[in-house]
Structures are given as C-alpha cells and as structure tokens.
Backbone bond lengths (Angstrom), bond angles and torsions (degrees), N, CA, C in turn:
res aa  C-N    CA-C-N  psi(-1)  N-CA   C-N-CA  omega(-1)  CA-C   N-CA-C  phi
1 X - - - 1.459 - - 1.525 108.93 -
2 X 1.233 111.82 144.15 1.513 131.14 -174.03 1.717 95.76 -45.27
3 X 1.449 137.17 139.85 1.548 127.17 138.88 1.408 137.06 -69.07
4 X 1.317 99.57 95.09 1.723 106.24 -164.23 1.830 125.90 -25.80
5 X 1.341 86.94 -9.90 1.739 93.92 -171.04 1.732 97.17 -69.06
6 X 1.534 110.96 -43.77 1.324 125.82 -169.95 1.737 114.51 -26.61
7 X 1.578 109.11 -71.90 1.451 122.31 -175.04 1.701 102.13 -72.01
8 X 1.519 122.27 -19.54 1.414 99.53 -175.07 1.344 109.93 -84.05
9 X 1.373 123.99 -29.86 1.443 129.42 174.20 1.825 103.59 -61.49
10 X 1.153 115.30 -61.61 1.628 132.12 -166.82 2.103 87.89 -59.38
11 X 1.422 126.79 -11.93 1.563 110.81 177.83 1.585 90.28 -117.49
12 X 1.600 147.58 -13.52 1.022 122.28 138.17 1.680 137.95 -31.91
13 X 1.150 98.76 -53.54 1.627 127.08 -171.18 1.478 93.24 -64.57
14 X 1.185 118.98 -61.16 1.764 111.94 176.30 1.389 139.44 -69.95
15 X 1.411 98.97 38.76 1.175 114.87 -161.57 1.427 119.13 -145.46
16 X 1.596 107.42 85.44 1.321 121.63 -168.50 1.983 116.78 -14.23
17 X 1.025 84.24 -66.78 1.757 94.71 -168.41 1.818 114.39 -61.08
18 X 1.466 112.76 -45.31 1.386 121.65 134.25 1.395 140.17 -6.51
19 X 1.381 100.52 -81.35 1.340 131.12 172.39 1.769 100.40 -51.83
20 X 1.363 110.77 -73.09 1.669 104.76 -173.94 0.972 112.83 -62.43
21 X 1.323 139.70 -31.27 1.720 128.92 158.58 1.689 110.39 -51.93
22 X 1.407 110.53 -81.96 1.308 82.64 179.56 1.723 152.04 -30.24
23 X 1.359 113.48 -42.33 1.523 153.78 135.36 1.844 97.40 -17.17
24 X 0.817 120.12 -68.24 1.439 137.71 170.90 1.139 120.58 -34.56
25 X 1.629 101.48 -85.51 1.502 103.02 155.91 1.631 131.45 -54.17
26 X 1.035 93.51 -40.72 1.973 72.61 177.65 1.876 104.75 -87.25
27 X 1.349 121.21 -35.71 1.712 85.23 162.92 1.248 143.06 -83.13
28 X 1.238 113.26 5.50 1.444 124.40 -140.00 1.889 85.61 -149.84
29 X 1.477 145.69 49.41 1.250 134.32 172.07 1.015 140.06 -55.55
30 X 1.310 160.91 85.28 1.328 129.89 -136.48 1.733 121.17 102.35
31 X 1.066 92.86 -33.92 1.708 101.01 -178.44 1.908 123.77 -90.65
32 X 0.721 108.71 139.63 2.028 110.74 -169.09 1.658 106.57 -43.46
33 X 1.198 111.23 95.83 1.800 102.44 -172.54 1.516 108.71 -58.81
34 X 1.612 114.58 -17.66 1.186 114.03 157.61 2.088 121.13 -30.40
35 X 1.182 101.45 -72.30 1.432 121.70 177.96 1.425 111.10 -71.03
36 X 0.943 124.68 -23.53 1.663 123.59 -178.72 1.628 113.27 -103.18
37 X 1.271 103.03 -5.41 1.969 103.36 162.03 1.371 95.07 -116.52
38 X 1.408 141.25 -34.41 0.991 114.56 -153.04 1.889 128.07 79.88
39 X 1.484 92.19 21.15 1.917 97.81 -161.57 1.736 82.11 -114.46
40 X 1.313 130.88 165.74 1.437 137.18 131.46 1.270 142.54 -51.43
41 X 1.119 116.55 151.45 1.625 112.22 -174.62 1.424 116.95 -57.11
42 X 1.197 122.19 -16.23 1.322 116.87 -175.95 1.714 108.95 -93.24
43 X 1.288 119.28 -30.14 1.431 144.70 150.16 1.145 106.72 -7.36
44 X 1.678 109.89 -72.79 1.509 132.03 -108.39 1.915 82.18 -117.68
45 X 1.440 89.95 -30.38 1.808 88.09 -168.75 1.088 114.58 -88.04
46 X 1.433 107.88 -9.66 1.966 115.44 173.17 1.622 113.47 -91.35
47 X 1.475 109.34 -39.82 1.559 109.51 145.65 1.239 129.57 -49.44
48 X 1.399 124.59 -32.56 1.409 103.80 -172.53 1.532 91.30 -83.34
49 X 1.616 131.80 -44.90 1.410 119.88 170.08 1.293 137.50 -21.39
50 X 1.349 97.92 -47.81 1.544 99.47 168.78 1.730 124.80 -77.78
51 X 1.513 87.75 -34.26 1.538 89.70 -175.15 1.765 103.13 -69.85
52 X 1.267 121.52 -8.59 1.377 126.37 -177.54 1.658 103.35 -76.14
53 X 1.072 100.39 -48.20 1.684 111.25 -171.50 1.703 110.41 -90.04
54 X 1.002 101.81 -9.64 1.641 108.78 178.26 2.256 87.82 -93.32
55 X 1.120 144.81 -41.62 1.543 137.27 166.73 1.482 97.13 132.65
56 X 1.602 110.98 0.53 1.391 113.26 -151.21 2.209 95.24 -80.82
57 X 1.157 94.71 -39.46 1.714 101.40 -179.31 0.921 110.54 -127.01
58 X 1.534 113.06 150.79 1.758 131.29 -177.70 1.546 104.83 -118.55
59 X 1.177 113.36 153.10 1.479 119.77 173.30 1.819 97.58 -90.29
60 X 1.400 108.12 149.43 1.544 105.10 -154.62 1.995 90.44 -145.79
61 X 1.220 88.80 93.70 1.959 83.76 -179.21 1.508 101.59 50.79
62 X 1.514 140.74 -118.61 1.014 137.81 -129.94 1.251 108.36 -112.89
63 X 1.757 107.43 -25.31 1.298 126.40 -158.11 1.841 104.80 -121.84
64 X 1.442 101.72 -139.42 1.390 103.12 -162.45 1.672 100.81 -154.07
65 X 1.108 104.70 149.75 1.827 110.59 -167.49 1.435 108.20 -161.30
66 X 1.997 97.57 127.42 1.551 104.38 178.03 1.401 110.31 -40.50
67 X 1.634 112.13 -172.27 1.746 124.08 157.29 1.461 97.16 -156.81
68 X 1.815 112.65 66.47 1.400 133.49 151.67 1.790 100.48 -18.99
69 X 1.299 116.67 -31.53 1.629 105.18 -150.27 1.820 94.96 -92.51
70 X 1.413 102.00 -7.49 2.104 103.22 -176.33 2.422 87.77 -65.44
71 X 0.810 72.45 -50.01 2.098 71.36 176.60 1.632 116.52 -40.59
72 X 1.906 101.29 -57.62 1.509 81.72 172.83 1.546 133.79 -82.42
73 X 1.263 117.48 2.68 1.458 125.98 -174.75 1.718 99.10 -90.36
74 X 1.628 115.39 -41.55 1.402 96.12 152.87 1.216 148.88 -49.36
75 X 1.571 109.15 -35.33 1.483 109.59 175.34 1.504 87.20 -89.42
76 X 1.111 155.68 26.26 1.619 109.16 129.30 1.162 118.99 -125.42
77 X 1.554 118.56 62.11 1.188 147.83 -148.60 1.546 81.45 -131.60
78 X 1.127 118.33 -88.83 1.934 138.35 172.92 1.358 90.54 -6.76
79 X 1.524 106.54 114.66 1.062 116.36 156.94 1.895 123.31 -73.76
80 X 1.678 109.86 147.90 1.225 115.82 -164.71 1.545 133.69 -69.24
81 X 2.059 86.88 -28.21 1.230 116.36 -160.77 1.896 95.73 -102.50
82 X 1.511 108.12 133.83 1.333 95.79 155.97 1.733 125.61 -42.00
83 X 1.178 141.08 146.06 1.645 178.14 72.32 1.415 88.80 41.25
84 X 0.652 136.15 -27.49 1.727 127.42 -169.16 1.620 128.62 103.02
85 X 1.577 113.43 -119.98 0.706 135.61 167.52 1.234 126.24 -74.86
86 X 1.774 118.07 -16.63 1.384 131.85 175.54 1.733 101.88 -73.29
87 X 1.275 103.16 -41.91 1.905 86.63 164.63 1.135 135.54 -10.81
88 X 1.001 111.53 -69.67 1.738 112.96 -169.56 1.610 116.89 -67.56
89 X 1.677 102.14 5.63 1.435 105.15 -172.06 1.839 102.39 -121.07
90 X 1.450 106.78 -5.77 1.715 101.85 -155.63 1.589 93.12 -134.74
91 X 1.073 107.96 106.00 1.859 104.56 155.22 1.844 108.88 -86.89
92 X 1.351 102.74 127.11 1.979 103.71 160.70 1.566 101.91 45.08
93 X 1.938 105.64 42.88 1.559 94.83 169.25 1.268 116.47 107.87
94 X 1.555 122.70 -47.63 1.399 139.80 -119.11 1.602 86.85 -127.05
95 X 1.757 137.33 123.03 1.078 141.20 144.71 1.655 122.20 -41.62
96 X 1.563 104.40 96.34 1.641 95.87 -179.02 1.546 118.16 -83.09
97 X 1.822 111.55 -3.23 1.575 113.12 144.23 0.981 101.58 -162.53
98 X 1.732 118.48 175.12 1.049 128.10 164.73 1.817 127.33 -95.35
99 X 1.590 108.02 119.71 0.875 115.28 -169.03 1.836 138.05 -52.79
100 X 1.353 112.51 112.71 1.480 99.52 -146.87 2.216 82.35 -83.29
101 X 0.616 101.27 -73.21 1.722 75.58 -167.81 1.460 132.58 -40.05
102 X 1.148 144.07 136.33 1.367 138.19 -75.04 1.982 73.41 -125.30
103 X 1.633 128.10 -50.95 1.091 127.80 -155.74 1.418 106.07 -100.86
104 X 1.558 121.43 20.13 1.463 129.28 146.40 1.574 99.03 -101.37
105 X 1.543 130.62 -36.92 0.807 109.41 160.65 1.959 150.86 -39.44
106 X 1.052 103.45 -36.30 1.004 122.14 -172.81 1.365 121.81 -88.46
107 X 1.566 102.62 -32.26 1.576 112.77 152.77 1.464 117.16 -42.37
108 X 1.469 105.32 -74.20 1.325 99.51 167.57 1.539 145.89 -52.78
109 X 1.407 104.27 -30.50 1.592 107.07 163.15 1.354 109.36 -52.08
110 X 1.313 114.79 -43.99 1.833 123.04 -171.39 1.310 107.44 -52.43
111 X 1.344 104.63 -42.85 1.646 105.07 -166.67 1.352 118.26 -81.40
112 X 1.726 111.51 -37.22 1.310 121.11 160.24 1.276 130.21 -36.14
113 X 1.440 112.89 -57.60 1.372 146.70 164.98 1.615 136.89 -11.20
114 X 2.360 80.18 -52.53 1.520 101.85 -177.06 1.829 118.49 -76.42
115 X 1.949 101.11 -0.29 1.143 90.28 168.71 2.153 126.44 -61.77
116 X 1.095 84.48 -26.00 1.672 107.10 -176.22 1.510 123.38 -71.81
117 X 1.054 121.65 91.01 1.414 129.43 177.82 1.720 106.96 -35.51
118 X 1.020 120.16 149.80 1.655 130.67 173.10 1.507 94.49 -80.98
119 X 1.073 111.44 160.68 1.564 115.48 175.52 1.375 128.77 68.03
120 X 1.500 108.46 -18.58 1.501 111.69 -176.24 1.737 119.32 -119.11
121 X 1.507 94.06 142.29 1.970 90.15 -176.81 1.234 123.65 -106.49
122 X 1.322 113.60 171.92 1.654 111.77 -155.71 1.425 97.73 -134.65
123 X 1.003 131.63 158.63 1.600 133.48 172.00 1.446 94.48 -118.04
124 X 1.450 101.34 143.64 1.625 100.73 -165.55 1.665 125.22 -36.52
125 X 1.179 91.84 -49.03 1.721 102.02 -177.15 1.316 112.95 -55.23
126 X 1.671 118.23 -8.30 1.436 91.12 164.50 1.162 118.41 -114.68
127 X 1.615 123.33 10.47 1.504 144.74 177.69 1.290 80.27 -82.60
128 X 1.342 131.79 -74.57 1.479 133.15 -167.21 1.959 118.50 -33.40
129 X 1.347 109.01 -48.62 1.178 128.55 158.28 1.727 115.73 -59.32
130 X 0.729 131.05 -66.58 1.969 126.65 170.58 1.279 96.00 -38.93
131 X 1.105 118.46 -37.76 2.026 112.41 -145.73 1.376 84.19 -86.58
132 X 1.560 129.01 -80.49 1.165 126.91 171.48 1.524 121.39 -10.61
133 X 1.350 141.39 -35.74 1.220 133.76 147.04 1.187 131.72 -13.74
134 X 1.810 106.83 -53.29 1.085 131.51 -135.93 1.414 104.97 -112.41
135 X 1.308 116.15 -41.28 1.431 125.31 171.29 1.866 124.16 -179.33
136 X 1.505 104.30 123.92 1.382 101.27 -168.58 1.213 116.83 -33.22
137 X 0.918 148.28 -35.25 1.844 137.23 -173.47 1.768 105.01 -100.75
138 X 1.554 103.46 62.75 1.188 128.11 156.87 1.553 121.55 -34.79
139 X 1.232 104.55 -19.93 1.733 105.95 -173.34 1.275 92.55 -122.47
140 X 1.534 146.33 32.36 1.589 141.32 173.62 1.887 77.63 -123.72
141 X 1.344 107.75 -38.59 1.697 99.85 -163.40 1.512 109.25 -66.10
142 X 1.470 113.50 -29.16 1.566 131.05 -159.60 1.708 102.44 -88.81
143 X 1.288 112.40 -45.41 1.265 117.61 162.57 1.508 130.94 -59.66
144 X 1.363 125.25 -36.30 1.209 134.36 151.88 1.598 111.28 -52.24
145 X 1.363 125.17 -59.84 1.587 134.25 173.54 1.713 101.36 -39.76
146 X 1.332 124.95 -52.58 1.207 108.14 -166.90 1.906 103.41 -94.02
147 X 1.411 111.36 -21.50 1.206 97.01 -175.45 1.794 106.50 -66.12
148 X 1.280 106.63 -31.03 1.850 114.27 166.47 1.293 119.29 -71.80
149 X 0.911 134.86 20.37 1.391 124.52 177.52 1.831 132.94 68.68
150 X 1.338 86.91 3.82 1.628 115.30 -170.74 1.880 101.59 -63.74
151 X 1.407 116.12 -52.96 1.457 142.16 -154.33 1.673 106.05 -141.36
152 X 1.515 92.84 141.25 1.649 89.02 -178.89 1.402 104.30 -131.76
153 X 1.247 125.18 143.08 1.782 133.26 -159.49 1.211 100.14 -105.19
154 X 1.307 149.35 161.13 1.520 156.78 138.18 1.468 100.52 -172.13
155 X 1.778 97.01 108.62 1.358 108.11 146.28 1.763 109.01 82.14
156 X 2.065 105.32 14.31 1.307 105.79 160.17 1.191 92.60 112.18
157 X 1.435 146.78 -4.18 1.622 151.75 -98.61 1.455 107.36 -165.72
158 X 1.208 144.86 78.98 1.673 130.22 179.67 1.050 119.26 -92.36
159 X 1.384 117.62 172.64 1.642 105.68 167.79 1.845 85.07 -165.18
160 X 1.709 93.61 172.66 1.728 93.67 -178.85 1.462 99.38 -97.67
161 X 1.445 93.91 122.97 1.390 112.54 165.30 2.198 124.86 -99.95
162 X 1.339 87.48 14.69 1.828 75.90 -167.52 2.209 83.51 -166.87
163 X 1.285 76.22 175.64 1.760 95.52 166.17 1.777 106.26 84.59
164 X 0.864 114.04 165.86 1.374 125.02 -172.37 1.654 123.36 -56.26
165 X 1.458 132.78 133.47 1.423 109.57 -138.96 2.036 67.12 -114.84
C-alpha cells in the first residue's frame, strides 16, 4: 500500500504559496520568507503550517528550517513490487482515471483514502491538496470519497469515515 506521506508531500509541492516557502527556506535560511517569496505574513504563516504538518518544516529555536531528508525516506518508502490490481488505474502514484464501474471504483477510493488518518480532520483545502496528488479533478475524487462513505463533510470539515484501517 501507497505511504500516505507520499500524496501529502507531492500536494504540498503543488502548491504555489507552499512551494515558495519551502524554496525559501532551503535557499534562502535564515532570511525573512516574507522578502524572499514575496507572499504576506499571513501567506507565509499558513504555509509554513502546512508545510509543518505535511514533515516538510520544523520550527528551529526562533525561526524555521526545511527537512530535505522527509524526500529521501520517501523514496524508500515506494514500494518495489507493482500494487496489484490498482495498476490499471495509477501511473507513478497518480490516478490516470476515475473508475466508472462502481467495484473498481471503490478499490480505488480505498486506496486513496489511506492517505487520511482515522480520527483526524481536515478543512477542505487540505483534502483538496492530498487529492490533488492523486488526480487533477480533486473535487470529482473528494466527492466520490464522501458520496462512498470513505470521508465525511460537515460544515467545510472531513474526516475518514470508511475504507480499510
């Protein structure tokens, strides 16, 4: 099975405001990420949030510091062996469609799924971000997840409700 870290880092990375913070910090260490993205403080402080909770940045004494090394523990994370039966649905990770019959479907929701911790909630934008990993129409994938029982919505708010623990 996929390592959930995989798609949350890979929907960090695609993510403009993200991306130039991180970018920041590792070229720029030490220096006001304010001035070195060019983003606002309010920007910069919801990026580093995520990038905190995504493994990507650490708070470091006063300041803030990449963890270049969350990349190599992913690649040897990647499993060696083809996934199975999810093949015919996933190139390099990535859903090359979504499956219209209902019990390939659901395979894949399952697998999607396991990015999502049990117990913990997400405000869309960061469901939106995991999913995006997985396949551009992030909001057909998220909608399927909750119309299956995979993810449950209230009030902007998800959490995993279903799929293989």
């Amino acid at each position: 099975m996929i390592d959930k870290r995989i798609p949350r880092v890979l929907g960090l990375l695609g993510q403009e405001d993200t991306l130039r913070v991180l970018s920041g910090l590792v070229l720029h260490p030490g220096e006001p990420l304010g001035q070195v993205t060019g983003l606002g403080p309010d920007e910069v402080a919801r990026a580093l949030g995520r990038l905190e909770r995504g493994g990507l940045a650490v708070r470091d004494g006063d300041g803030w510091r990449a963890r270049p090394e969350v990349f190599r523990d992913l690649l040897r994370a990647v499993p060696a062996e083809p996934a199975g039966p999810l093949d015919a649905f996933l190139v390099d990770g990535r859903l090359v469609s979504i499956p219209t019959k209902r019990a390939k479907r659901l395979m894949v929701l399952d697998y999607v799924s396991q990015v999502f911790e049990v117990g913990t909630r997400y405000p869309e934008k960061e469901v939106d971000v995991a999913l995006r990993a997985f396949h551009d129409d992030h909001a057909a994938l998220r909608r399927h997840l909750v119309d299956e029982g995979f993810l449950t919505r209230e009030d902007g708010v998800y959490w995993r409700s279903g799929g293989t623990v």
